[in-house]
PDB file of N, H, CA, C and O in Angstrom:
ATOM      1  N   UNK A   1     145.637 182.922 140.261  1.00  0.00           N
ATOM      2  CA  UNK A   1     146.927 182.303 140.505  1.00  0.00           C
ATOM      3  C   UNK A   1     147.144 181.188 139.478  1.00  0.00           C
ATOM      4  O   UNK A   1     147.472 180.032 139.745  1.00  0.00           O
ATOM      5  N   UNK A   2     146.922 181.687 138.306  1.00  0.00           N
ATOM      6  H   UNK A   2     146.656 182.627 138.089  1.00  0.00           H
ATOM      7  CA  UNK A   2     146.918 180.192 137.025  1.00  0.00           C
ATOM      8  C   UNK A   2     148.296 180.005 137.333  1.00  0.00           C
ATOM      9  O   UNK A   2     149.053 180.920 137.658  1.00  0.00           O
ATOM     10  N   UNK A   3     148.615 178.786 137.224  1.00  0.00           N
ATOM     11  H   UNK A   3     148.000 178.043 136.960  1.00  0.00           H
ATOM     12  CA  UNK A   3     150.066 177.592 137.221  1.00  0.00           C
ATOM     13  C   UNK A   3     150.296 177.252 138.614  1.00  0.00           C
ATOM     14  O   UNK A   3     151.181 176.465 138.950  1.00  0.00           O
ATOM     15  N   UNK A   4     149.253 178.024 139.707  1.00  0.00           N
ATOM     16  H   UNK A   4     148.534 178.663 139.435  1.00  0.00           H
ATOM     17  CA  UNK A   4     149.816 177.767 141.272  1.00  0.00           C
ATOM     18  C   UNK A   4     148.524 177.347 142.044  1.00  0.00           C
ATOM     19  O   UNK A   4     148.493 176.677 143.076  1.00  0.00           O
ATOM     20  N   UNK A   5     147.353 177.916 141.284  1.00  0.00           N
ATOM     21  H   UNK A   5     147.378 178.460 140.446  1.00  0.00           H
ATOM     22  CA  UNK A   5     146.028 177.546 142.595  1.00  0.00           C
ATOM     23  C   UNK A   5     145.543 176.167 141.828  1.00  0.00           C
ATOM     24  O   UNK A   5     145.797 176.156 140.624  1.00  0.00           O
ATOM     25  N   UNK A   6     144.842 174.937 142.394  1.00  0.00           N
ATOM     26  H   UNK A   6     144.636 174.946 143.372  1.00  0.00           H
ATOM     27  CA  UNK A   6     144.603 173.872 141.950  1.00  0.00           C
ATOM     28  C   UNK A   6     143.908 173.161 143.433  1.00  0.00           C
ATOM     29  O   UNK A   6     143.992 173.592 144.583  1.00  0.00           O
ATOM     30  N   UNK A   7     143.304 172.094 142.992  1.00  0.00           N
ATOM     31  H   UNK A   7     143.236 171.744 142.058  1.00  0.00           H
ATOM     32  CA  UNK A   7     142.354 171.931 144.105  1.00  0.00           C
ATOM     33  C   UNK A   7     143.119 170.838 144.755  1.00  0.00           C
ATOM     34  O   UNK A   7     142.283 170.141 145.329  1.00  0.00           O
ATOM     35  N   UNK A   8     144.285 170.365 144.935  1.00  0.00           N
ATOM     36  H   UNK A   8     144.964 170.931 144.469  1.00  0.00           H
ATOM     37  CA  UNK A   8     145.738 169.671 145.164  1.00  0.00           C
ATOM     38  C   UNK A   8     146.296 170.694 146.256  1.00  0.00           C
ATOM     39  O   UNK A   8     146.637 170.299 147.371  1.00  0.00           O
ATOM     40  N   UNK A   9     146.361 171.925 145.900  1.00  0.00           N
ATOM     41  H   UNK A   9     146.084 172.246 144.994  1.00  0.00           H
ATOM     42  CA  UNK A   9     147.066 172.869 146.691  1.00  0.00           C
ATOM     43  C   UNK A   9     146.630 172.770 148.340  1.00  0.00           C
ATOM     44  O   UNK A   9     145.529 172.749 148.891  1.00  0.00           O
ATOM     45  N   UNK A  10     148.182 172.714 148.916  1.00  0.00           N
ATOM     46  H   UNK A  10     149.077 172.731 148.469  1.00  0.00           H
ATOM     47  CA  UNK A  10     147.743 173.055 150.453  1.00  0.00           C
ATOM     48  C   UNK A  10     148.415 174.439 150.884  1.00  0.00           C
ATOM     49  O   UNK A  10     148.394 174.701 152.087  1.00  0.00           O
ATOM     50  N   UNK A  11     148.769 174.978 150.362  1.00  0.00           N
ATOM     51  H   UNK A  11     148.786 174.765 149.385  1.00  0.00           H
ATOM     52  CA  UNK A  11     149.306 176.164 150.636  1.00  0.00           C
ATOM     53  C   UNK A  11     149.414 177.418 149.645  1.00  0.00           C
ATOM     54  O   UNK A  11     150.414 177.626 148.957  1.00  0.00           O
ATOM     55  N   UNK A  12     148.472 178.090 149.648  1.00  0.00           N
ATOM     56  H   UNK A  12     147.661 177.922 150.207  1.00  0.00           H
ATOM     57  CA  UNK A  12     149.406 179.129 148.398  1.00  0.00           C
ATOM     58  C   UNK A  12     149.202 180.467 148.879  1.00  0.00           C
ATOM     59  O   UNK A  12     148.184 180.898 149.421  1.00  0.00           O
ATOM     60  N   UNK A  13     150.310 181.106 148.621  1.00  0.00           N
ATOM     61  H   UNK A  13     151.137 180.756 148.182  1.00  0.00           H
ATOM     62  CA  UNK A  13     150.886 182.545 149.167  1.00  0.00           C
ATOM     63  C   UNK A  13     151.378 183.409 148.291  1.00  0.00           C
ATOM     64  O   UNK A  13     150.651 183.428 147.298  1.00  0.00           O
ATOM     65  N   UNK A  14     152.245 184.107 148.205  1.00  0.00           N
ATOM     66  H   UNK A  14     152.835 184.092 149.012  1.00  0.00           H
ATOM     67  CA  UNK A  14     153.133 184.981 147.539  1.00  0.00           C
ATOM     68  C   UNK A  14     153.999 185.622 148.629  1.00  0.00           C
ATOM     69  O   UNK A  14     153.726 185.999 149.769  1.00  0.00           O
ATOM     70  N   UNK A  15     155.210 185.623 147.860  1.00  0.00           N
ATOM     71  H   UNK A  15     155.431 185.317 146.935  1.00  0.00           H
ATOM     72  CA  UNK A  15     156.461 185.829 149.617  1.00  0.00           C
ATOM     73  C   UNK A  15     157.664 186.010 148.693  1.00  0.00           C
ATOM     74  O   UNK A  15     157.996 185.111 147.920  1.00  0.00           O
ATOM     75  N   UNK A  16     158.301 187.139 148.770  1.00  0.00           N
ATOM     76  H   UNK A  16     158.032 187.870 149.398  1.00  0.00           H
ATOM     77  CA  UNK A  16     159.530 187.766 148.138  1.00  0.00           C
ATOM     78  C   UNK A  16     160.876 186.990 149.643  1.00  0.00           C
ATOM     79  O   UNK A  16     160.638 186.632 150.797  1.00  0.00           O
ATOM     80  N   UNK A  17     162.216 187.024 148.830  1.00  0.00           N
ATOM     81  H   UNK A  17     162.410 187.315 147.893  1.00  0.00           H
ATOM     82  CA  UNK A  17     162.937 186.591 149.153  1.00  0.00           C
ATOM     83  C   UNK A  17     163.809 188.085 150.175  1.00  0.00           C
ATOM     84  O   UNK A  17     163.822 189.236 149.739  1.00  0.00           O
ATOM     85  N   UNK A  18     164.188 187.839 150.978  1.00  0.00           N
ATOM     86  H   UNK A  18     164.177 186.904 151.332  1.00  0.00           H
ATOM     87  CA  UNK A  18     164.911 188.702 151.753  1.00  0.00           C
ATOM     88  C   UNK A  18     165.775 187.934 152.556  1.00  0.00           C
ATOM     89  O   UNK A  18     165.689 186.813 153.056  1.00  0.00           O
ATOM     90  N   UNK A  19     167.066 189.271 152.554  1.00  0.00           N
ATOM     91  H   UNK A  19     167.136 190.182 152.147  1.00  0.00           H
ATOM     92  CA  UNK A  19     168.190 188.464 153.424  1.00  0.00           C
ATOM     93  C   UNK A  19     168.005 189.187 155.160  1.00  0.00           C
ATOM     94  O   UNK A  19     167.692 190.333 155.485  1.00  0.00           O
ATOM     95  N   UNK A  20     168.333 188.017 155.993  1.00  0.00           N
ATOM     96  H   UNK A  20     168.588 187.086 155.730  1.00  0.00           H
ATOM     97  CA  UNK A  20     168.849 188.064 157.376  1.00  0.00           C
ATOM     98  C   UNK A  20     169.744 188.403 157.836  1.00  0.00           C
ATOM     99  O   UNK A  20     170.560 187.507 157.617  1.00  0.00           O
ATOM    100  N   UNK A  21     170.303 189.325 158.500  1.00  0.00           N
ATOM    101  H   UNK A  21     169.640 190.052 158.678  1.00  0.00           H
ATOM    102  CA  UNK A  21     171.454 190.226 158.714  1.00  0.00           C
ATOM    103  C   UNK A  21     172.594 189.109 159.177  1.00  0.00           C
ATOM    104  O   UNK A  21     173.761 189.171 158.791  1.00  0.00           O
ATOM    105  N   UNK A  22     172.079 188.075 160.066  1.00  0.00           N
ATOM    106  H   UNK A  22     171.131 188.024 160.379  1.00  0.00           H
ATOM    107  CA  UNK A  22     172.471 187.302 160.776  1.00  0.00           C
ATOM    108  C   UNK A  22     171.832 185.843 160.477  1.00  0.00           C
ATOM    109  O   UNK A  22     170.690 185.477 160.200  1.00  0.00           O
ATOM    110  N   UNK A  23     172.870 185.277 160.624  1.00  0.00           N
ATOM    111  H   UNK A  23     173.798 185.574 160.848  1.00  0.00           H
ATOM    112  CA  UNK A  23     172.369 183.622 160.530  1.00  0.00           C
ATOM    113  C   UNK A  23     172.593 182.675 161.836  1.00  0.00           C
ATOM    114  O   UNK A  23     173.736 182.951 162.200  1.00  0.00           O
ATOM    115  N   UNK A  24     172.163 181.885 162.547  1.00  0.00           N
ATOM    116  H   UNK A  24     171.234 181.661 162.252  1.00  0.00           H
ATOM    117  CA  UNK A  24     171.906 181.510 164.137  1.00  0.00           C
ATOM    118  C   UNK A  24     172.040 180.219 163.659  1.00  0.00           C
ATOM    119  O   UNK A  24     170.962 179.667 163.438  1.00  0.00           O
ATOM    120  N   UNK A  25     173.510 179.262 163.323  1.00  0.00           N
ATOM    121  H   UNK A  25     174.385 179.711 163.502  1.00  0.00           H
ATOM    122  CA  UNK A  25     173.803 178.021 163.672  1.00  0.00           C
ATOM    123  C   UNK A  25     172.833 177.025 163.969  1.00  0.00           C
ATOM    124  O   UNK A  25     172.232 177.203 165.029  1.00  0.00           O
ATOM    125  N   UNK A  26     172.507 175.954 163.256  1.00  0.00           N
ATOM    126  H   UNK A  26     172.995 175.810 162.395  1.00  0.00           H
ATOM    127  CA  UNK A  26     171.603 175.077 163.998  1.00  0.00           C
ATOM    128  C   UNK A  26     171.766 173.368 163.257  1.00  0.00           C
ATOM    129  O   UNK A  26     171.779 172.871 162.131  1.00  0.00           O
ATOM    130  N   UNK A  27     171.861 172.958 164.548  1.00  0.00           N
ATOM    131  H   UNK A  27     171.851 173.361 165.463  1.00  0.00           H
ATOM    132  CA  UNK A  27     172.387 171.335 163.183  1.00  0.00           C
ATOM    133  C   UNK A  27     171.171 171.221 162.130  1.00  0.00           C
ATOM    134  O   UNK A  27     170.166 171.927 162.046  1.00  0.00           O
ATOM    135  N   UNK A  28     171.528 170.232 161.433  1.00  0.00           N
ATOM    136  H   UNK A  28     172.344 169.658 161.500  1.00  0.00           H
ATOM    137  CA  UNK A  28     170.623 170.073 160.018  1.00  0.00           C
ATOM    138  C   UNK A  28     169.549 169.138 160.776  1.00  0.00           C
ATOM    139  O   UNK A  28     168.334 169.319 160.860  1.00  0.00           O
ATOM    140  N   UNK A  29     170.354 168.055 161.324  1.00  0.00           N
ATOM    141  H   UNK A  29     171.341 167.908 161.256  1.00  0.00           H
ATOM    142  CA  UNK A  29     169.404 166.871 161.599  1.00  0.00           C
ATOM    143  C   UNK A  29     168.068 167.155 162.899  1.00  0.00           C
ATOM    144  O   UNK A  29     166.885 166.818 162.830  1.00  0.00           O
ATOM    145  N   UNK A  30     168.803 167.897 164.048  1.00  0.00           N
ATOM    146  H   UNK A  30     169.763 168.170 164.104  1.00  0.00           H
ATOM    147  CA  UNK A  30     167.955 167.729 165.313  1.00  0.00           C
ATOM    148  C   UNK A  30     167.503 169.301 165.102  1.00  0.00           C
ATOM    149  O   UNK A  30     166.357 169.355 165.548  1.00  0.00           O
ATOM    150  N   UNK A  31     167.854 170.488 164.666  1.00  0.00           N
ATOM    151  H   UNK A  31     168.785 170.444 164.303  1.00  0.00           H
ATOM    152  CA  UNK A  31     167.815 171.720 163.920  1.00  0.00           C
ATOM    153  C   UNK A  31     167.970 172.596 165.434  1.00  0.00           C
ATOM    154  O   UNK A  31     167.303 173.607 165.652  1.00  0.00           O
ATOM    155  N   UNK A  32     168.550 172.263 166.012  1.00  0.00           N
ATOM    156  H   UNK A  32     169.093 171.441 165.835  1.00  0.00           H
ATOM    157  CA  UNK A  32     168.739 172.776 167.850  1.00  0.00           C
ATOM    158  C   UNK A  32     170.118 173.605 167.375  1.00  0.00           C
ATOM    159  O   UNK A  32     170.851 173.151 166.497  1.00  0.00           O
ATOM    160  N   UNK A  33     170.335 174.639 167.931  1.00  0.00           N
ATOM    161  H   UNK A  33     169.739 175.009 168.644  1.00  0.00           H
ATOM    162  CA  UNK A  33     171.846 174.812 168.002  1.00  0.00           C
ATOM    163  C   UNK A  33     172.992 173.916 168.683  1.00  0.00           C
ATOM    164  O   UNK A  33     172.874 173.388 169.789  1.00  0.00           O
ATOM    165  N   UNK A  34     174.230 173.818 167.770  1.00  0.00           N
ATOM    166  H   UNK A  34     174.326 174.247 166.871  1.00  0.00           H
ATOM    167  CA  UNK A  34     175.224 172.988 168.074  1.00  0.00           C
ATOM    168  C   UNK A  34     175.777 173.122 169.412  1.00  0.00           C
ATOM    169  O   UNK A  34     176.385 172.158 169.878  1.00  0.00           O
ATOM    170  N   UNK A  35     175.643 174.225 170.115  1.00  0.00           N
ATOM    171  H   UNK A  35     175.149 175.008 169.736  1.00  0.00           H
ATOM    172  CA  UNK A  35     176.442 174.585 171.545  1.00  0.00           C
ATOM    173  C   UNK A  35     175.365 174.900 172.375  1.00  0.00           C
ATOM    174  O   UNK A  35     175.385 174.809 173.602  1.00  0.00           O
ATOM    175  N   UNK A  36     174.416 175.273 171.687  1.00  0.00           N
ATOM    176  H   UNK A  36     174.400 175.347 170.690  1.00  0.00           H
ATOM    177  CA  UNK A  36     173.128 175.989 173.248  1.00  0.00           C
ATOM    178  C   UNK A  36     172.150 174.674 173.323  1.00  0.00           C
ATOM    179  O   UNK A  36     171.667 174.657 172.191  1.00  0.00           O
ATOM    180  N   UNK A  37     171.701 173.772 173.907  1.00  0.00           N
ATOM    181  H   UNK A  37     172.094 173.787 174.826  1.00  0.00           H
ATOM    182  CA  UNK A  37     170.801 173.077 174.116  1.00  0.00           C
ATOM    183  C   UNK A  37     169.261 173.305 174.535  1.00  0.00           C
ATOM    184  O   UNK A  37     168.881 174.123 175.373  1.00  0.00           O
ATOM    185  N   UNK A  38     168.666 172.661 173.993  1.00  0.00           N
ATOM    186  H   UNK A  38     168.975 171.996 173.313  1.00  0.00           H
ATOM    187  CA  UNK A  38     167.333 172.721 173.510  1.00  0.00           C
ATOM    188  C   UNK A  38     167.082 174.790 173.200  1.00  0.00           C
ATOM    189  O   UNK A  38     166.253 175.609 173.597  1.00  0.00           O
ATOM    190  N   UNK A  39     168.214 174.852 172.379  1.00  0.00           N
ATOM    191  H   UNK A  39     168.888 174.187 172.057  1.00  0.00           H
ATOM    192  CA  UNK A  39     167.591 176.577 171.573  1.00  0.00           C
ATOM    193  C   UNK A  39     167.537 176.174 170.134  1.00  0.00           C
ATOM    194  O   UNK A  39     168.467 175.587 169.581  1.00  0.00           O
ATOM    195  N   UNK A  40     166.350 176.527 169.511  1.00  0.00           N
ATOM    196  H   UNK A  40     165.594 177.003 169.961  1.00  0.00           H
ATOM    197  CA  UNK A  40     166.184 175.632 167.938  1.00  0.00           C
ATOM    198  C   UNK A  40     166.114 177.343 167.108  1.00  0.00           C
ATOM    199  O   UNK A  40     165.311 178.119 167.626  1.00  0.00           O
ATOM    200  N   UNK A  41     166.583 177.648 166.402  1.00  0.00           N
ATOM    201  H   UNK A  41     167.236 177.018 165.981  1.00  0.00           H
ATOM    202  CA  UNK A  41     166.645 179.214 165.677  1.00  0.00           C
ATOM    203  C   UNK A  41     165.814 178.860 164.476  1.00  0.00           C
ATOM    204  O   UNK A  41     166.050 177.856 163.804  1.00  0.00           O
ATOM    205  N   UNK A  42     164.852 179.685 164.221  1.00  0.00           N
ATOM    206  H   UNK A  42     164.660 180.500 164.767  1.00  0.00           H
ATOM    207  CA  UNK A  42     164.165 179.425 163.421  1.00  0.00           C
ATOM    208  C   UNK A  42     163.374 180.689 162.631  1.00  0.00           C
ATOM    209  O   UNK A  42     162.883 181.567 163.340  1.00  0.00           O
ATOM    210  N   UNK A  43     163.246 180.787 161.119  1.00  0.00           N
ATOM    211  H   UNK A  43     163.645 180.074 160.543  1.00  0.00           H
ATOM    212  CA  UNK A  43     162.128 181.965 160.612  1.00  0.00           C
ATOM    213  C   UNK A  43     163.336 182.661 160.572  1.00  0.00           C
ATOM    214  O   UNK A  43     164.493 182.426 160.919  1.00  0.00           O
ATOM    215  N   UNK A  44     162.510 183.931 159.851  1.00  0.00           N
ATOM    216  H   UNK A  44     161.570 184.122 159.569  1.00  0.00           H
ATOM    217  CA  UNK A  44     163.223 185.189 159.532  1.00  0.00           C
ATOM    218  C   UNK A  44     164.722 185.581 160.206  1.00  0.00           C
ATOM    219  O   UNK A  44     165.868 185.521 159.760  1.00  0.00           O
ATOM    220  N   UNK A  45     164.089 186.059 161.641  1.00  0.00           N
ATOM    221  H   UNK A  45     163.158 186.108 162.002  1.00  0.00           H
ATOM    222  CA  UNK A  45     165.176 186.208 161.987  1.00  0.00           C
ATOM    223  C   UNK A  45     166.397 185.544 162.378  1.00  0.00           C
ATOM    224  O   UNK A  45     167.435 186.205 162.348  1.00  0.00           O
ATOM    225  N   UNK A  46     166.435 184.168 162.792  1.00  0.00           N
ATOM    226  H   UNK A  46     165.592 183.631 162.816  1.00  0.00           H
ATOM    227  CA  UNK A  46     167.374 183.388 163.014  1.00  0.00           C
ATOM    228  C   UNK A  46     168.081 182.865 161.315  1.00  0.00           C
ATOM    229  O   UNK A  46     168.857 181.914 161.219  1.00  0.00           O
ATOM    230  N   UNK A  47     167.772 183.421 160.512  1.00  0.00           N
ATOM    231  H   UNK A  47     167.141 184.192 160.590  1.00  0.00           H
ATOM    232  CA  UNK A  47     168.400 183.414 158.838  1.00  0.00           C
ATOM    233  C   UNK A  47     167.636 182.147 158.170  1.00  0.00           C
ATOM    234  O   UNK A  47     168.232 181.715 157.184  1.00  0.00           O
ATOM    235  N   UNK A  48     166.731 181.631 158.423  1.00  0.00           N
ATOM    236  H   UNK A  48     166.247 181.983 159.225  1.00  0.00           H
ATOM    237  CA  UNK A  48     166.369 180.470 157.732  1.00  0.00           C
ATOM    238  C   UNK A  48     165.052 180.479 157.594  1.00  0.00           C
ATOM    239  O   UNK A  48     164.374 179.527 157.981  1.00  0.00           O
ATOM    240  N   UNK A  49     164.444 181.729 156.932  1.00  0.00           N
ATOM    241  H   UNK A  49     164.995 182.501 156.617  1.00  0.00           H
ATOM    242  CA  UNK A  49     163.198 181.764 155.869  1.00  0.00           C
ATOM    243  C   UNK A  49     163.518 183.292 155.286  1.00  0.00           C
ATOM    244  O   UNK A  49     164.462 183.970 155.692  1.00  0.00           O
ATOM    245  N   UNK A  50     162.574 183.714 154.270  1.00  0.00           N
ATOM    246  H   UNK A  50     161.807 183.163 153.941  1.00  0.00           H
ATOM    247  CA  UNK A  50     162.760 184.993 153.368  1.00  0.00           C
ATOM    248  C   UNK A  50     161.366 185.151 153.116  1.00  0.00           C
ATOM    249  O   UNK A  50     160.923 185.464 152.011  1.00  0.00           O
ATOM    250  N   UNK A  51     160.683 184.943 154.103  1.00  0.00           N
ATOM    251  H   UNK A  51     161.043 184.689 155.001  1.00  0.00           H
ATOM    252  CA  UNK A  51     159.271 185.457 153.800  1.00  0.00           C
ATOM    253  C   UNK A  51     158.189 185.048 154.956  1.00  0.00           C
ATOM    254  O   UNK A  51     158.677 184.154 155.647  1.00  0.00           O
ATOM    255  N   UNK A  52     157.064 185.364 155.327  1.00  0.00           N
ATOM    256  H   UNK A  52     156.668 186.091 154.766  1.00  0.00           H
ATOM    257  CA  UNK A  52     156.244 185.249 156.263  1.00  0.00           C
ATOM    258  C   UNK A  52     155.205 183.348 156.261  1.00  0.00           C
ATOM    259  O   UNK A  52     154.687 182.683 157.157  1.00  0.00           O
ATOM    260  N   UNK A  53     155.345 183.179 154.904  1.00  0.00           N
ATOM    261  H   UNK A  53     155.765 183.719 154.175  1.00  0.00           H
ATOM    262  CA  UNK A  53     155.091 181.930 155.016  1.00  0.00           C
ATOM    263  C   UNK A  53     156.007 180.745 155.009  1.00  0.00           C
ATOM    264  O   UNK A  53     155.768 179.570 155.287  1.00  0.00           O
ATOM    265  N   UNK A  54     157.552 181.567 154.472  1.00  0.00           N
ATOM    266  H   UNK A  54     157.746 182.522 154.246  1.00  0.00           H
ATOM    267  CA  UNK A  54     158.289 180.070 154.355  1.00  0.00           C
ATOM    268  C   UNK A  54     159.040 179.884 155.882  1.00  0.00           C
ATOM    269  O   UNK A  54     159.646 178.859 156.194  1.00  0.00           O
ATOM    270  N   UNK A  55     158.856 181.256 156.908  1.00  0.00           N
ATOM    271  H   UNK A  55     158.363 182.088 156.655  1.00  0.00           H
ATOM    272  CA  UNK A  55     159.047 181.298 158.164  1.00  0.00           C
ATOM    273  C   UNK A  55     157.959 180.031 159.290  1.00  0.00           C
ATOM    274  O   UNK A  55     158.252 179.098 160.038  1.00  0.00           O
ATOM    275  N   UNK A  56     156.607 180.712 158.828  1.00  0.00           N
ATOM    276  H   UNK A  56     156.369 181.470 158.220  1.00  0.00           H
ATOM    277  CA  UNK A  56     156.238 179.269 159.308  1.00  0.00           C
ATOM    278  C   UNK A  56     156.432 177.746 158.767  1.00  0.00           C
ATOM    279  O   UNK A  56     156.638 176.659 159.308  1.00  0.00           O
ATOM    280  N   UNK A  57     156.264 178.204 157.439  1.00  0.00           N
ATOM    281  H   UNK A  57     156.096 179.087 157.000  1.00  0.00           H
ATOM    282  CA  UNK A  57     157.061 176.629 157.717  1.00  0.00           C
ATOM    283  C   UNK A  57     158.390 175.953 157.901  1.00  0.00           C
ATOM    284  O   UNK A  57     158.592 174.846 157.401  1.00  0.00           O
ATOM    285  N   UNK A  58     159.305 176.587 158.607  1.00  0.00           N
ATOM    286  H   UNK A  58     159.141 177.486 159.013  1.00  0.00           H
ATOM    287  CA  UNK A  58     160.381 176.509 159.305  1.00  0.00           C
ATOM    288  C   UNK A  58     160.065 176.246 160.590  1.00  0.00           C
ATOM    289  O   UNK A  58     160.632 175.337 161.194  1.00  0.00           O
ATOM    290  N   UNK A  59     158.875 177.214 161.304  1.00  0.00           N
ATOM    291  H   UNK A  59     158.414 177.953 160.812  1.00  0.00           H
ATOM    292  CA  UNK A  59     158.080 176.487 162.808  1.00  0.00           C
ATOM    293  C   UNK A  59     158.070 175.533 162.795  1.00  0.00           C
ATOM    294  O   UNK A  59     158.646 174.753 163.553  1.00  0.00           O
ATOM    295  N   UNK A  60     156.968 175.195 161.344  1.00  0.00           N
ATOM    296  H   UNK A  60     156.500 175.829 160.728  1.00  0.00           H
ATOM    297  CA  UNK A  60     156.280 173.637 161.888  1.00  0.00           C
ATOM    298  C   UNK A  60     157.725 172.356 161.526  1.00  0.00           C
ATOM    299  O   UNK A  60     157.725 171.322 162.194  1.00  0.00           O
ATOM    300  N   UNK A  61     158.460 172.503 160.826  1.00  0.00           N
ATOM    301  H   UNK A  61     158.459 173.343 160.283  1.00  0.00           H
ATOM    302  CA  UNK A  61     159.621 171.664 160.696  1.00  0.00           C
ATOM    303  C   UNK A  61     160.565 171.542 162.266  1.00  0.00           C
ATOM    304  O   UNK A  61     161.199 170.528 162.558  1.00  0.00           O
ATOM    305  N   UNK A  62     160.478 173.015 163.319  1.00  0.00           N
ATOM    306  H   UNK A  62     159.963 173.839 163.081  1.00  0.00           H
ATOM    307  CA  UNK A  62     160.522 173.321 163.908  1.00  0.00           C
ATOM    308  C   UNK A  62     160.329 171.883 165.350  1.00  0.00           C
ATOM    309  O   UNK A  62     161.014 171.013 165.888  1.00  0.00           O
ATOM    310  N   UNK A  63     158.754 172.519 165.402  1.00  0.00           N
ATOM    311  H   UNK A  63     158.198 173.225 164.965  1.00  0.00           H
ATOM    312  CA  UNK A  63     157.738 172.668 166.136  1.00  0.00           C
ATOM    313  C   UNK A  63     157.732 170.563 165.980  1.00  0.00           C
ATOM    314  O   UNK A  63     157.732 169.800 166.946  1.00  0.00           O
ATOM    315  N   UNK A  64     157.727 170.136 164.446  1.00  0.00           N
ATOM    316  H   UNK A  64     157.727 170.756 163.662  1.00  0.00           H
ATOM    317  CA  UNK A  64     157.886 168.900 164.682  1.00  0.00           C
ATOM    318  C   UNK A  64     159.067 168.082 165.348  1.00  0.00           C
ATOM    319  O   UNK A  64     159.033 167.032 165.991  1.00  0.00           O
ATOM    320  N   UNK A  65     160.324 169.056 164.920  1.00  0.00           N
ATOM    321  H   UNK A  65     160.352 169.908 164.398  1.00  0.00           H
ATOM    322  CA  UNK A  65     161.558 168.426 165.454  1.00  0.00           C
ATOM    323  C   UNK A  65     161.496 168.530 167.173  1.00  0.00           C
ATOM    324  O   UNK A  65     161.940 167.575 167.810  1.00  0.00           O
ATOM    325  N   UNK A  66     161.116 169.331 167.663  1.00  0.00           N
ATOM    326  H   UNK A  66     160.756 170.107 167.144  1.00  0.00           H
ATOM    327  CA  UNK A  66     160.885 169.340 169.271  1.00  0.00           C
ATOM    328  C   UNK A  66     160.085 168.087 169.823  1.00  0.00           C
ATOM    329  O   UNK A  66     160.520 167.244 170.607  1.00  0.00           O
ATOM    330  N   UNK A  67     158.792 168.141 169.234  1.00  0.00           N
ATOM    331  H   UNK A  67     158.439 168.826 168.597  1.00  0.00           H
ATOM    332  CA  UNK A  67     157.933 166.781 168.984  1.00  0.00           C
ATOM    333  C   UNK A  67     158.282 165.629 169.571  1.00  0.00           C
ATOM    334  O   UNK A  67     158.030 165.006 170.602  1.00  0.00           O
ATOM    335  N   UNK A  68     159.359 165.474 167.988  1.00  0.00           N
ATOM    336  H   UNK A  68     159.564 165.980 167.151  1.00  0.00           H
ATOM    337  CA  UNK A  68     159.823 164.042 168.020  1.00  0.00           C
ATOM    338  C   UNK A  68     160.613 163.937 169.387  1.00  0.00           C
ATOM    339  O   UNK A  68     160.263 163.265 170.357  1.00  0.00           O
ATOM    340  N   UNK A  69     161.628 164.642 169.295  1.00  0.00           N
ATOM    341  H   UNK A  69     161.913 165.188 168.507  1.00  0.00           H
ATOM    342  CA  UNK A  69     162.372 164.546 170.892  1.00  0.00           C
ATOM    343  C   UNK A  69     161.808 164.101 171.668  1.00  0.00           C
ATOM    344  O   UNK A  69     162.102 163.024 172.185  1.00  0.00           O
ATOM    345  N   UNK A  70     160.335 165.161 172.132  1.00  0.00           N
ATOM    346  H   UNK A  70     160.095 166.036 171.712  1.00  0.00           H
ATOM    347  CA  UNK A  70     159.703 164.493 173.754  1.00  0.00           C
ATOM    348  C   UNK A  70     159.405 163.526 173.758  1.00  0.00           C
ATOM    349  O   UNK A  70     159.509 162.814 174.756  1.00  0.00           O
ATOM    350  N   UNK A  71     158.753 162.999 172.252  1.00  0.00           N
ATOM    351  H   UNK A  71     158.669 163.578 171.441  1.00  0.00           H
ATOM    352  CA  UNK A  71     157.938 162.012 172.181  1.00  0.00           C
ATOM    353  C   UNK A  71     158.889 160.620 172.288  1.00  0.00           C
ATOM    354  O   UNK A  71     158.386 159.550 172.633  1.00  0.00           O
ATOM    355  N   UNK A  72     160.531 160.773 171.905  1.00  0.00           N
ATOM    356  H   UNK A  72     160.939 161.641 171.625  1.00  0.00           H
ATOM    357  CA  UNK A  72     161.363 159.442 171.960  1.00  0.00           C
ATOM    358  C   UNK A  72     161.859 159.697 172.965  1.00  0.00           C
ATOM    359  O   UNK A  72     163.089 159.715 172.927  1.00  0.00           O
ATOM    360  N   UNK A  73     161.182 160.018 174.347  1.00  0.00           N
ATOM    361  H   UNK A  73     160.182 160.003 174.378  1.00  0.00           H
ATOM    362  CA  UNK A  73     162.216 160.710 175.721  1.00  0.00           C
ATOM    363  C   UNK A  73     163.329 161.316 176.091  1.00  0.00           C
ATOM    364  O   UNK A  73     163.835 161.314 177.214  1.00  0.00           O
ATOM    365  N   UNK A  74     163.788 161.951 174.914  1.00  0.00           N
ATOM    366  H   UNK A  74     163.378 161.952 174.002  1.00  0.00           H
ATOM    367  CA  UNK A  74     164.885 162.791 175.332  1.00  0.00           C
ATOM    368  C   UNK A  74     164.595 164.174 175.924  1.00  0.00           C
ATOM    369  O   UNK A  74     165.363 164.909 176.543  1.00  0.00           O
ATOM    370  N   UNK A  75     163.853 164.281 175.731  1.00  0.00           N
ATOM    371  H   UNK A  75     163.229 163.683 175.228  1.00  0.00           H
ATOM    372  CA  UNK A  75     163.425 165.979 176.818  1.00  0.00           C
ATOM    373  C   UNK A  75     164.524 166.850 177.190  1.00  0.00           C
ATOM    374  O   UNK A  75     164.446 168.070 177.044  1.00  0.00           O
ATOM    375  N   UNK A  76     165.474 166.308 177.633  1.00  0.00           N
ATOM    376  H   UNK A  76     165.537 165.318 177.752  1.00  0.00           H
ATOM    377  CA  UNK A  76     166.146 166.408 178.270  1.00  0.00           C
ATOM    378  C   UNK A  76     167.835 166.997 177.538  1.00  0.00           C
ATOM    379  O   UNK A  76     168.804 167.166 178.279  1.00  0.00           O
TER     380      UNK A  76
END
């Protein structure tokens, strides 16, 4: 992987770009959908990754934005 593997690297993959038939609304900031509450669309199929790794890391951007919520008591 010369120009991409390095001992710096935390991630390295290979992942072609593909489109989502459908794209699933979601604010930028709290990444929840604008009308459904606490539904967060995320990865492949909800239109916001093009590959198996840039899907997870849409989880964990995900997975943190839920996080923060519980953690500043909005749960709710």
């Amino acid at each position: 992987m010369r120009g991409y593997y390095t001992n710096e690297a935390v991630l390295v993959a290979t992942e072609s770009r593909t489109s989502s038939p459908v794209r699933i609304p979601r604010d930028a900031e709290t990444l929840q959908h604008p009308q459904i509450k606490n539904l967060y669309p995320c990865g492949e199929g909800a239109g916001y990754a093009g590959g198996i790794v840039s899907a997870a890391m849409d989880g964990e951007r995900v997975a943190k934005s839920i996080s923060n919520k519980i953690a500043s008591g909005h749960s709710q």
